[in-house]
DRENPA-996279 format. One record per residue: residue number from 1; residue in one letter; z, y, x negated of N, C-alpha, C, CB in turn. Coordinates in pm, whole numbers. Glycine has a CB too. Layout:
BEGIN
NODE;NUM;A;Z;Y;X;Z;Y;X;Z;Y;X;Z;Y;X
...
//
This chain:
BEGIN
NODE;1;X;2302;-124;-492;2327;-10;-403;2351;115;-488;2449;-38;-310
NODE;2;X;2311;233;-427;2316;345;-498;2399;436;-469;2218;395;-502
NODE;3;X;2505;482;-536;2635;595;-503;2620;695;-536;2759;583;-552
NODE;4;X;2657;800;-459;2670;915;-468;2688;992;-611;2760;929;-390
NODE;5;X;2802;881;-721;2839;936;-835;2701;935;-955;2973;850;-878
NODE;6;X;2587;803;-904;2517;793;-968;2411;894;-990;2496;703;-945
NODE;7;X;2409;954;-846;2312;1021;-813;2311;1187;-872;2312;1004;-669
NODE;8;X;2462;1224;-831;2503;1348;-891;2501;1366;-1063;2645;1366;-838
NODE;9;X;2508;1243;-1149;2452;1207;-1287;2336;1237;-1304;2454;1083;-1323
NODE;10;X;2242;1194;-1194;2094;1209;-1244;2067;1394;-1254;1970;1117;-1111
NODE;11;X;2136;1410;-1121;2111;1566;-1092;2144;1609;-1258;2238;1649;-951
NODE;12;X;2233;1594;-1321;2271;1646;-1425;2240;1610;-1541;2367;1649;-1424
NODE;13;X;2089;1540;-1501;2030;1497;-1629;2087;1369;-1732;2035;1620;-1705
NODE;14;X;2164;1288;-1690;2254;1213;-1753;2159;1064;-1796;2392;1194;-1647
NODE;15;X;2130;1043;-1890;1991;1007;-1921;2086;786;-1891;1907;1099;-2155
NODE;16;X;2178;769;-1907;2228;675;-1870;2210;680;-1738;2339;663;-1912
NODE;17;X;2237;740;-1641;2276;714;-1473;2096;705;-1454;2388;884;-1359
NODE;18;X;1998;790;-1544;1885;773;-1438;1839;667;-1492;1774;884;-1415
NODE;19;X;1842;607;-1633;1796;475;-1674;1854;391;-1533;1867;421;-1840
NODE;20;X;1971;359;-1488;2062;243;-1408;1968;277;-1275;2271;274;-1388
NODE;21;X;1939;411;-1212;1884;459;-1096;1734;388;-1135;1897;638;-1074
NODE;22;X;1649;431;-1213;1501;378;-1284;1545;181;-1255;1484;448;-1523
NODE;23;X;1611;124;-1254;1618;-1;-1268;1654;-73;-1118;1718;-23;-1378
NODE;24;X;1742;-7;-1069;1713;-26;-935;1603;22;-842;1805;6;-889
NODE;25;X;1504;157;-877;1420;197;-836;1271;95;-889;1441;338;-869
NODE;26;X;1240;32;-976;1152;-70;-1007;1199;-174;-923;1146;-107;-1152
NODE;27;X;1308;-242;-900;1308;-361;-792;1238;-358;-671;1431;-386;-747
NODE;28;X;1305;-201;-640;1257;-220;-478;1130;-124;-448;1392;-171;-360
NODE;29;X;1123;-49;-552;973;-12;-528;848;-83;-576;954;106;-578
NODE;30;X;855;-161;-695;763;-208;-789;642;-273;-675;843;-326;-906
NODE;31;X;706;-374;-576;616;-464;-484;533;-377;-389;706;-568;-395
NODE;32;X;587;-302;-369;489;-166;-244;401;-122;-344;591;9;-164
NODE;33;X;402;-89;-476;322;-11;-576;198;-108;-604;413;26;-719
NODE;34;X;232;-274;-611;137;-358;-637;51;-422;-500;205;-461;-719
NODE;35;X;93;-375;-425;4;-400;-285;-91;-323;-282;68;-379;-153
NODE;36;X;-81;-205;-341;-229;-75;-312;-311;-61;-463;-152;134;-264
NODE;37;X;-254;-121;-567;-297;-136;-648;-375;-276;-708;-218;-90;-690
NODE;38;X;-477;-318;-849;-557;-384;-837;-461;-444;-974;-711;-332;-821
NODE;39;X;-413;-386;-1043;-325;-432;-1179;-170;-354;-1183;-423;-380;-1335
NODE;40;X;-115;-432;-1298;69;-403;-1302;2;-272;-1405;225;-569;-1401
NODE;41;X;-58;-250;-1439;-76;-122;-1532;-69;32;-1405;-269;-141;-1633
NODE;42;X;-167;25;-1347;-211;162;-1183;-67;163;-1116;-366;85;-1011
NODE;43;X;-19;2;-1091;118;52;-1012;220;73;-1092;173;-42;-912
NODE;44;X;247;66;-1237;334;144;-1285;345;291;-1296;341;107;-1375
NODE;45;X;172;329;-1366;167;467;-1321;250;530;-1249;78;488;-1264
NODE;46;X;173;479;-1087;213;563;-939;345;539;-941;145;511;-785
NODE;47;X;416;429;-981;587;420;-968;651;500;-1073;651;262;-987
NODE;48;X;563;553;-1218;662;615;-1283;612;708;-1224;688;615;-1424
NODE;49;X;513;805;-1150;523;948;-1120;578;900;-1015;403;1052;-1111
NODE;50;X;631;865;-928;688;879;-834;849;909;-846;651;778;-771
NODE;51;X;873;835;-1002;1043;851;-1048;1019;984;-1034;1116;797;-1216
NODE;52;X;949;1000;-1115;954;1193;-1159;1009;1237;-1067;813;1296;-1173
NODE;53;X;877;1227;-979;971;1289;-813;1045;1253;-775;936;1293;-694
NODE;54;X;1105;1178;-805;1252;1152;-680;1351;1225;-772;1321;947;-638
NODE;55;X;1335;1220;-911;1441;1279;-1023;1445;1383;-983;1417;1284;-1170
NODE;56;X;1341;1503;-999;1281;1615;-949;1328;1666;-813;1147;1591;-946
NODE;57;X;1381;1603;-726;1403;1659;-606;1526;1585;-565;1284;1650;-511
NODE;58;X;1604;1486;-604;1718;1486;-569;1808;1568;-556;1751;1432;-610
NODE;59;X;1786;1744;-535;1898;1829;-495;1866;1853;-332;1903;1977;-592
NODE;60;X;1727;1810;-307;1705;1838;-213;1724;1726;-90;1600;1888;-239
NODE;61;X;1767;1624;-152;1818;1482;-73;1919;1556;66;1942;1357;-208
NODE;62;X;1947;1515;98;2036;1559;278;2150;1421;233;1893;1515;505
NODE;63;X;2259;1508;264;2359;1391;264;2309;1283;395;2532;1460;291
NODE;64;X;2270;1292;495;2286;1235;622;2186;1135;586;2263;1328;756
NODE;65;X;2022;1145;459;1956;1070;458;2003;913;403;1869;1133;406
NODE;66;X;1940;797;435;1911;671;347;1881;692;269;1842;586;364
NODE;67;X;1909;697;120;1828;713;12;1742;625;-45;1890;743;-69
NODE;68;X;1757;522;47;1587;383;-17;1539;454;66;1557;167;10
NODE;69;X;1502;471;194;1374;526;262;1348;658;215;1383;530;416
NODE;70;X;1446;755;169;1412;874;90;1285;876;-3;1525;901;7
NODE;71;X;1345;732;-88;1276;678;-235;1152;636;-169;1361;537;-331
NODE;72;X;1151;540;-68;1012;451;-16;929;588;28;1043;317;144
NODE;73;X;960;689;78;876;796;150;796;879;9;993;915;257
NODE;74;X;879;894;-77;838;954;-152;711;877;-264;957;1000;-196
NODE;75;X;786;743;-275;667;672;-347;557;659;-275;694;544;-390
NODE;76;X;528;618;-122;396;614;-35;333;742;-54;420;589;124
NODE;77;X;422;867;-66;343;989;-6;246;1020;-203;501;1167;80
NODE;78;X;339;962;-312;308;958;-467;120;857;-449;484;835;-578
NODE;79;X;155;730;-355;70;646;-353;-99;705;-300;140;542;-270
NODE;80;X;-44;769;-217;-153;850;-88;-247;957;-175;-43;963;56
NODE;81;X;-126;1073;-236;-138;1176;-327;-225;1073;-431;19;1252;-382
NODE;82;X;-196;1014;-508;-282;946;-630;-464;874;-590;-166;798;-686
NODE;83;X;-377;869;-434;-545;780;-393;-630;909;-355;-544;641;-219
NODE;84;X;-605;1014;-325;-663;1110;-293;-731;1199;-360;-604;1152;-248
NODE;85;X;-617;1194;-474;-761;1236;-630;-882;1188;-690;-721;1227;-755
NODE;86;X;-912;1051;-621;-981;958;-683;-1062;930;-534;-885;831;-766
NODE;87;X;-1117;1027;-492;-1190;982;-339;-1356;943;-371;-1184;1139;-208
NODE;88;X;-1362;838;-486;-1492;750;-488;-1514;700;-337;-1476;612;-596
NODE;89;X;-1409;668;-281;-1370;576;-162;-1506;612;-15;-1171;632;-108
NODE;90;X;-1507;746;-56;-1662;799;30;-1766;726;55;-1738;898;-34
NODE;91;X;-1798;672;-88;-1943;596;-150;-1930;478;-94;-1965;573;-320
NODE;92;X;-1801;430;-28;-1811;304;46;-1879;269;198;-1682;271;54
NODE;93;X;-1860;412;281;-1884;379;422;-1996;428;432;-1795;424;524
NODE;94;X;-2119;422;479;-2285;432;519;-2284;509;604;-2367;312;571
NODE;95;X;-2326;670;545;-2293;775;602;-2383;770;746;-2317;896;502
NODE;96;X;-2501;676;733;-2565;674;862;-2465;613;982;-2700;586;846
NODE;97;X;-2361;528;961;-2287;493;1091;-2196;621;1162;-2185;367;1053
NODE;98;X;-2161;595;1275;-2161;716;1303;-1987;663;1355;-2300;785;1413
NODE;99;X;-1858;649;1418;-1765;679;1439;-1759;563;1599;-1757;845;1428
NODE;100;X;-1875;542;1656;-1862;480;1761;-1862;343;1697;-1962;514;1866
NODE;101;X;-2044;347;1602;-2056;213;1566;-1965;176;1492;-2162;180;1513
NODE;102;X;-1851;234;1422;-1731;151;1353;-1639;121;1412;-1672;199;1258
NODE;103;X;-1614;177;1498;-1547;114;1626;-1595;-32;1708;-1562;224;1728
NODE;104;X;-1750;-10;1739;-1804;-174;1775;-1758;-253;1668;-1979;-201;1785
NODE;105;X;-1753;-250;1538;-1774;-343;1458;-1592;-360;1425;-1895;-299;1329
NODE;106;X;-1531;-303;1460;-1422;-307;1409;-1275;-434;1496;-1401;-141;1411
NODE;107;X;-1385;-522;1606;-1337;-598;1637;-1227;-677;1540;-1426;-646;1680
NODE;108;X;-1093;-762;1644;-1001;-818;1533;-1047;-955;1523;-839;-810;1563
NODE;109;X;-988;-969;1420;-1057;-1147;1353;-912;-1213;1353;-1148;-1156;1138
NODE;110;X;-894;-1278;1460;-755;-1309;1473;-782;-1443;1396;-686;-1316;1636
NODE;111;X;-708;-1491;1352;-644;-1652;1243;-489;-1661;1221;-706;-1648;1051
NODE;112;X;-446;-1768;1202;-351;-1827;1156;-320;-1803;1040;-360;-1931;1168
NODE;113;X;-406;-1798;933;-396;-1832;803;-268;-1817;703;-492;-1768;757
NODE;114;X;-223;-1668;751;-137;-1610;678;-49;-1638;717;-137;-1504;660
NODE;115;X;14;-1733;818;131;-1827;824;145;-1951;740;140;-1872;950
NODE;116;X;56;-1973;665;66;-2068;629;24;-2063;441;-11;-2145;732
NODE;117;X;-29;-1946;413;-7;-1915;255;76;-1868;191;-72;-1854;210
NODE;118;X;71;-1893;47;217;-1819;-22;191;-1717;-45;283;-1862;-147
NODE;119;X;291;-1599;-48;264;-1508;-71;163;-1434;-197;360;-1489;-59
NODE;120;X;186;-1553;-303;137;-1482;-433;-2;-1513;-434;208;-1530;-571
NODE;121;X;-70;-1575;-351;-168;-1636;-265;-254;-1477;-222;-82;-1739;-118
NODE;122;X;-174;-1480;-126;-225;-1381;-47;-249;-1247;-127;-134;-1363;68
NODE;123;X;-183;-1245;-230;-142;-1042;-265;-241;-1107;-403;112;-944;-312
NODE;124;X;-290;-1220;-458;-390;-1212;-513;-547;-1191;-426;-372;-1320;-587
NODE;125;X;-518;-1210;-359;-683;-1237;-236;-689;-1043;-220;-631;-1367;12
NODE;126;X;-568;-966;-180;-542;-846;-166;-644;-767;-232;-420;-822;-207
NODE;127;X;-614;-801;-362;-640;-715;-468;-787;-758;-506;-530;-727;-586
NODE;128;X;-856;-845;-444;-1000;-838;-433;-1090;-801;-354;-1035;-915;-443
NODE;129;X;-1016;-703;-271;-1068;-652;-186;-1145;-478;-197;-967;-675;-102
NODE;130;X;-1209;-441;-132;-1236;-307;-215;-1144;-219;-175;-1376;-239;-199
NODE;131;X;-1091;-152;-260;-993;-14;-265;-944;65;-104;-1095;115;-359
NODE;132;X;-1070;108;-17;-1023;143;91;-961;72;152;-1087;179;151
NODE;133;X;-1052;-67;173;-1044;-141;295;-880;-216;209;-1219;-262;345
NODE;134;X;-825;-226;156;-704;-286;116;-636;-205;128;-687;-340;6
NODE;135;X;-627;-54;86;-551;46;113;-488;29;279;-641;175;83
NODE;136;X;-651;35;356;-613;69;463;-535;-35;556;-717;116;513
NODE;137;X;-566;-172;468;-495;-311;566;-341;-301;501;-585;-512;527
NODE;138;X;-322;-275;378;-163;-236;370;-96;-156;417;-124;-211;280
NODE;139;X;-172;-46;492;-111;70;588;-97;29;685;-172;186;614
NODE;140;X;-156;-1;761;-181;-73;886;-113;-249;884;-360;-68;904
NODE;141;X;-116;-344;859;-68;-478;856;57;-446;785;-165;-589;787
NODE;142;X;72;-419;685;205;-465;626;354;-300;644;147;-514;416
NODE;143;X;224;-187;620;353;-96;666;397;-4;782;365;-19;584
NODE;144;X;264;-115;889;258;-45;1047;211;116;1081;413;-50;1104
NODE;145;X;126;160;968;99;276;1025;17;268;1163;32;352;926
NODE;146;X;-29;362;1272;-101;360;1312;-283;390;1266;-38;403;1374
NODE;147;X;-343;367;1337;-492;449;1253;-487;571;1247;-636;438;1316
NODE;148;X;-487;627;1339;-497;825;1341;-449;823;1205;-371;946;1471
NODE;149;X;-284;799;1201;-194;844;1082;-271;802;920;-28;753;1104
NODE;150;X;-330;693;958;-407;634;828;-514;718;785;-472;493;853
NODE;151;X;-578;776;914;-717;823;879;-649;970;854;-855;804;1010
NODE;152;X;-511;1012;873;-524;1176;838;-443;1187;690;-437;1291;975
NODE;153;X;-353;1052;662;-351;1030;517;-466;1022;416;-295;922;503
NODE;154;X;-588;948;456;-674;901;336;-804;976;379;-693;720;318
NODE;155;X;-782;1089;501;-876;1211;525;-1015;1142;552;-883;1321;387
NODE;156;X;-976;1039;664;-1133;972;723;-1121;938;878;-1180;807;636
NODE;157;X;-1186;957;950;-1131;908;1128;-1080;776;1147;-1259;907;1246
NODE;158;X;-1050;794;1305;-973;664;1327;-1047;547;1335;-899;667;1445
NODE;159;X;-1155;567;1388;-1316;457;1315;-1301;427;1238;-1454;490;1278
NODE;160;X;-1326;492;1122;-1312;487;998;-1214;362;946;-1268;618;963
NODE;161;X;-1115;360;969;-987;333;950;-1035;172;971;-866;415;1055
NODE;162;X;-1039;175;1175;-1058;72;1212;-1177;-31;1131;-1074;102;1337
NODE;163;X;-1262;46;1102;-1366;-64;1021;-1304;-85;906;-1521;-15;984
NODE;164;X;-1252;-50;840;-1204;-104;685;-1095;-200;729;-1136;27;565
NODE;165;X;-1017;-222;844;-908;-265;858;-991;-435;893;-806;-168;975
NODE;166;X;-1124;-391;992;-1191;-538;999;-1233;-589;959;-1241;-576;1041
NODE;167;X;-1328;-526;856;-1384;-553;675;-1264;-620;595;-1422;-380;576
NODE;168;X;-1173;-580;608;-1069;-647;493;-1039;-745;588;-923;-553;424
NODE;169;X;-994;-778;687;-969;-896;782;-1079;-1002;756;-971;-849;941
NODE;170;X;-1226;-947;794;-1308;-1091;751;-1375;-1088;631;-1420;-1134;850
NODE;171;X;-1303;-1019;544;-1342;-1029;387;-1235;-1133;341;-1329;-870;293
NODE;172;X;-1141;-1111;368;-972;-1195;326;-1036;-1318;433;-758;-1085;396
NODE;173;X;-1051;-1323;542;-1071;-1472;595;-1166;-1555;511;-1129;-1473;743
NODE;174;X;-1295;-1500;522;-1418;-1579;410;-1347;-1611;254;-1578;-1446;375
NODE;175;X;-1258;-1539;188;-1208;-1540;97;-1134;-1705;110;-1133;-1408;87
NODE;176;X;-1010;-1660;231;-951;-1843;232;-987;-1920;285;-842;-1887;271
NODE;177;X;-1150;-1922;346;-1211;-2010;372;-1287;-2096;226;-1293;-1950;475
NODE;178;X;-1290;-2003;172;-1399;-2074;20;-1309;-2138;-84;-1496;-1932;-87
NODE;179;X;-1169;-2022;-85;-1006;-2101;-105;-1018;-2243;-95;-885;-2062;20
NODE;180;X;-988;-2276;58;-976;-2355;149;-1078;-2485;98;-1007;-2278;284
NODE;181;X;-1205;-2453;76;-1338;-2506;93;-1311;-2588;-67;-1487;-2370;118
NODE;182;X;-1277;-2487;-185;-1319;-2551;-315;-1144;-2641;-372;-1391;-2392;-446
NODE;183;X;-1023;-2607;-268;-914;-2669;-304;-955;-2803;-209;-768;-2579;-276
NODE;184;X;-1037;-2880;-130;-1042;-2981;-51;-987;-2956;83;-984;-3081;-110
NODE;185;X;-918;-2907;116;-921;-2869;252;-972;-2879;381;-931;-2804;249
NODE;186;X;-953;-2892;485;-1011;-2923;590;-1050;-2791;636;-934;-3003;675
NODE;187;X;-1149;-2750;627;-1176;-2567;717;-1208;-2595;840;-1319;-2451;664
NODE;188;X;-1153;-2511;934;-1170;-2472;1044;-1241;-2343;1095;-1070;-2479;1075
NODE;189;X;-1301;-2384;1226;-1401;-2236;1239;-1286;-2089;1290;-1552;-2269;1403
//
């Protein structure tokens, strides 16, 4: 937990209090950083610029705020900001579809599956997914954005959104089906 005395240290540059702050800030941010990322190298990056910022603007904290969701807001918005410089992500969607047809296609692929894998399972399958469409299923599945909000973060429509969200759904299913298929398993349709 983080106190007030620690915090007013950092303000003052106190290179001990922000090391202790930096160490609790890797616990609970480190796992959100490796969900949008493909290696522990990219999500350290985005987690050390994200210290910056929180170092950087802790005068501007509000007594009244939570300061983990302070920290979590600031690292997503670090995460968003970093994916946004790097908008290869274009070259993915077939500029001939048009906003309806990603919507037809963006049906849900409902399964079980993910009740029943381990996590380290799953957040490896994650990270083989391509860049948008994982981006956009960690916004959406794991940190509940809506689409609009997704598509005006990563500056693509709510189509948009929706097809990468169903692309990564039956990209990750075929994934623990072949899982499934080469560990002996019984697959189901």
């Amino acid at each position: 937990m983080i106190d007030n005395k620690l915090i007013e240290a950092c303000k003052k540059n106190d290179r001990r209090a922000q090391e202790k702050l930096y160490e609790w800030y890797y616990v609970k941010v480190m796992p959100t950083c490796m969900r949008y990322h493909r290696n522990e190298e990219d999500a350290r990056g985005v987690l050390n610029i994200g210290f910056v910022k929180v170092c950087r603007n802790l005068d501007k904290l509000k007594a009244d705020t939570p300061f983990e969701a302070w920290v979590r807001r600031i690292v997503m918005n670090t995460i968003i900001d970093e994916f946004r410089k790097n908008k290869n992500y274009l070259q993915l969607v077939d500029a001939k579809e048009t906003d309806r047809e990603l919507e037809i296609k963006s049906e849900v692929i409902e399964n079980d599956v993910w009740s029943k894998m381990e996590t380290d399972v799953l957040m490896g399958l994650l990270k083989r997914l391509p860049e948008v469409s994982r981006k956009v299923f960690n916004l959406y599945v794991i940190d509940g954005y809506t689409h609009k909000e997704i598509g005006d973060m990563l500056a693509i429509s709510d189509g948009t959104s929706k097809w990468h969200l169903s692309n990564a759904r039956k990209l990750l299913r075929e994934m623990v089906l072949k899982l499934r298929q080469s560990n002996g398993y019984e697959v189901w349709a």
